[in-house]
C-alpha positions as CSV (number, residue, x, y, z in Angstrom):
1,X,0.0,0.0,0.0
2,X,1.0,3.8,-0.6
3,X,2.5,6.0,2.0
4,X,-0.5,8.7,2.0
5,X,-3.1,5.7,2.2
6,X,-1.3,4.2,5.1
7,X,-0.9,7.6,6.6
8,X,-4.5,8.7,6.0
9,X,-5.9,5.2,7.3
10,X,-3.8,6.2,10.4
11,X,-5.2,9.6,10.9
12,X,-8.5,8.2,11.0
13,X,-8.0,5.5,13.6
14,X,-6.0,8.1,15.7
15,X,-9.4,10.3,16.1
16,X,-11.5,7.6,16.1
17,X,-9.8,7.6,20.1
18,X,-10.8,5.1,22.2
19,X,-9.4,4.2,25.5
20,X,-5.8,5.0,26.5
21,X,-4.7,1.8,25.4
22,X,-6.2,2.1,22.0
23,X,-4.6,6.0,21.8
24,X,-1.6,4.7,22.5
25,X,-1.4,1.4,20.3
26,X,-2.2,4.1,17.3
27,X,0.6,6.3,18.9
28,X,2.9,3.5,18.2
29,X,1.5,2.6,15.0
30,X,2.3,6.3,13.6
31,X,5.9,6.3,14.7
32,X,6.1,2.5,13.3
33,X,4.9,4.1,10.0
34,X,7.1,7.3,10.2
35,X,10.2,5.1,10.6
36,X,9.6,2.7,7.6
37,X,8.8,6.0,5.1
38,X,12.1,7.3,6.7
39,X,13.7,4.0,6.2
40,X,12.3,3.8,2.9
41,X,13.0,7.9,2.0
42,X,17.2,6.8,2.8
43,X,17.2,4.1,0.3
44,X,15.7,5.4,-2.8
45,X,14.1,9.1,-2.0
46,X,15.9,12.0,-3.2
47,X,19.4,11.9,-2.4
48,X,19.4,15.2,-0.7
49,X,17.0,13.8,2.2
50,X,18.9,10.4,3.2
51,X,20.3,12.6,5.7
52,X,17.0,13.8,7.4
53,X,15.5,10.5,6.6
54,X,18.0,8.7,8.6
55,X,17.1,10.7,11.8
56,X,13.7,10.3,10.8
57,X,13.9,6.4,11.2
58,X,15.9,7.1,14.5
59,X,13.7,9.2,15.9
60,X,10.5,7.7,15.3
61,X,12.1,4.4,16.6
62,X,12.8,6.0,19.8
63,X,9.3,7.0,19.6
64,X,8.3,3.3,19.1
65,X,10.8,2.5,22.3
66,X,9.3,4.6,24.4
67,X,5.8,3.1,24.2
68,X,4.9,-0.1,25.6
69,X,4.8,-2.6,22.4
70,X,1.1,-3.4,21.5
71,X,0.2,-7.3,20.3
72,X,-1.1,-6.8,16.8
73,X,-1.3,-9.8,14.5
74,X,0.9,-9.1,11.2
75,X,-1.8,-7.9,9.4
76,X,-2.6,-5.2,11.4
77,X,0.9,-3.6,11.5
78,X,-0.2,-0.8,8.7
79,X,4.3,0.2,8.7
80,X,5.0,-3.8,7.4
81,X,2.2,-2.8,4.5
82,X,3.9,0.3,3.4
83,X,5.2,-0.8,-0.5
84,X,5.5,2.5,-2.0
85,X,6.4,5.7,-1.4
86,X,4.3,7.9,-4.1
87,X,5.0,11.4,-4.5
88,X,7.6,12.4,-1.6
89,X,6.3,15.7,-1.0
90,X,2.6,14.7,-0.5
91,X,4.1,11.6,2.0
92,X,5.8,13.8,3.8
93,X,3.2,16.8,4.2
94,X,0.4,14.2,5.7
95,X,3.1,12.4,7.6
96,X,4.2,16.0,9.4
97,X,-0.1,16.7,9.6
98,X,-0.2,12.8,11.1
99,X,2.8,13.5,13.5
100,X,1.5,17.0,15.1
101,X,-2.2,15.7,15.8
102,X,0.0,12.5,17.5
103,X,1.5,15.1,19.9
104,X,-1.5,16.3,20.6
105,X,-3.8,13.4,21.5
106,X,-0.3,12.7,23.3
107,X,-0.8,15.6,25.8
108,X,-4.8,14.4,25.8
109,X,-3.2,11.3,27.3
110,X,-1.0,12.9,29.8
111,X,-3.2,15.1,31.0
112,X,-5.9,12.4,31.9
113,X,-2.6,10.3,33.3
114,X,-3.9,8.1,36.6
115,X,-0.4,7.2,36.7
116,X,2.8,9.1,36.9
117,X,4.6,6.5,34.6
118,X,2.0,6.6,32.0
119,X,2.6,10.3,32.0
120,X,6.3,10.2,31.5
121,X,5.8,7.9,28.6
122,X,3.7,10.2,27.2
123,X,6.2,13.4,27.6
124,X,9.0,11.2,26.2
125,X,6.6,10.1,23.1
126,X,5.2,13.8,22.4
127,X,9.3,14.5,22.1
128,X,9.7,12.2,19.7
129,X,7.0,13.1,17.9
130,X,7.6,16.6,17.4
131,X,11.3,15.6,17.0
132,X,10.4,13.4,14.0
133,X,7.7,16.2,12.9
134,X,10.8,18.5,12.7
135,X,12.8,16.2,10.8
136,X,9.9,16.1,8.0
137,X,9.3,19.9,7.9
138,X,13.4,19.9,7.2
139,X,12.7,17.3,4.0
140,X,10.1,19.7,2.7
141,X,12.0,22.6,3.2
142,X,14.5,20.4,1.3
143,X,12.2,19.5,-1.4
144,X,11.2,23.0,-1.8
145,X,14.7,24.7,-1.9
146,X,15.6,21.8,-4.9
147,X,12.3,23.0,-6.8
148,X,13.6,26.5,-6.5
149,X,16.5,25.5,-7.9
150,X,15.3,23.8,-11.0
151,X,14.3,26.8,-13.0
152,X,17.5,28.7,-11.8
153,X,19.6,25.5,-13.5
154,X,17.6,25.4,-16.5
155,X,17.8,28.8,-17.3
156,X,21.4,29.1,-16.8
C-alpha cells in the first residue's frame, strides 16, 4: 500500500480515540509508519533527504521504544504494509499533519494520566513526535529549496 493511504488510514483511527490503550497502540502505529517512510525515503528518495531521513527512522524508533509494544497480528501492523512511497512531498506533508495531531492526543493522554509513569511515557513520546515532525518539515523545506532550484539550472 501507498505511504499517504497508510498515513491517512492512520489519521483516522488516531481520532476515532478510544481508551488510553487504543490511543496509545495508534501512537505506536504512527511512529512505526514514520520510521519505515524514513527507512524507505534513505534508500531510494531523493538523495538530498537520506540525511534527514535517517534521523527520521531514528527518531521515530525511539518513539516506538518509548511506548509499551502493542500485540497486533501481522496484518494489522499498517508500517509492514507500506510498498511505496508515491510522490515524496505529499508523503511527507500528511506524515508531518499525522505527526502533530500525535503530539496532541499525546498531551490528551497525559493530561488524563492516573499514573505518573503513564505520564512520562507520554512526555517522552510527544518529544519524539515533534522531533520526527521536525525532521519532515526539514525534508520539505529540502524539497522546496531543490524545486527553487530547478528553473535557476535550467535557465542558466
Amino acid at each position: 500500500m501507498d505511504a499517504v493511504r497508510l498515513i491517512v488510514t492512520s489519521g483516522r483511527a488516531l481520532a476515532a480515540g478510544g481508551e488510553v490503550p487504543d490511543i496509545l497502540t495508534e501512537v505506536w502505529q504512527v511512529q512505526a509508519l514514520a520510521q519505515a517512510i524514513g527507512s524507505r525515503l534513505a534508500v531510494c528518495g531523493p538523495p538530498e533527504l537520506r540525511g534527514e531521513a535517517l534521523g527520521l527512522t531514528e527518531l521515530a524508533g525511539r518513539g516506538c521504544g518509548v511506548l509499551d509494544t502493542p500485540e497486533l497480528a501481522p496484518e494489522e501492523l499498517r508500517a509492514a504494509q507500506l510498498t511505496e512511497l508515491g510522490d515524496a512531498r505529499q508523503a511527507l506533508m500528511r506524515l508531518g499533519t499525522l505527526l502533530g495531531e500525535t503530539g496532541i492526543a499525546l498531551v490528551g493522554v497525559a493530561c488524563a494520566a492516573d499514573d505518573e509513569a503513564t505520564y512520562w511515557q507520554c512526555m517522552e513520546a510527544i518529544d519524539a513526535a515533534d522531533e520526527s515532525r521536525d525532521r519532515v518539515l526539514e525534508m520539505l523545506r529540502k524539497l522546496a529549496d531543490r524545486d527553487a532550484e530547478l528553473p535557476v539550472r535550467e535557465a542558466g
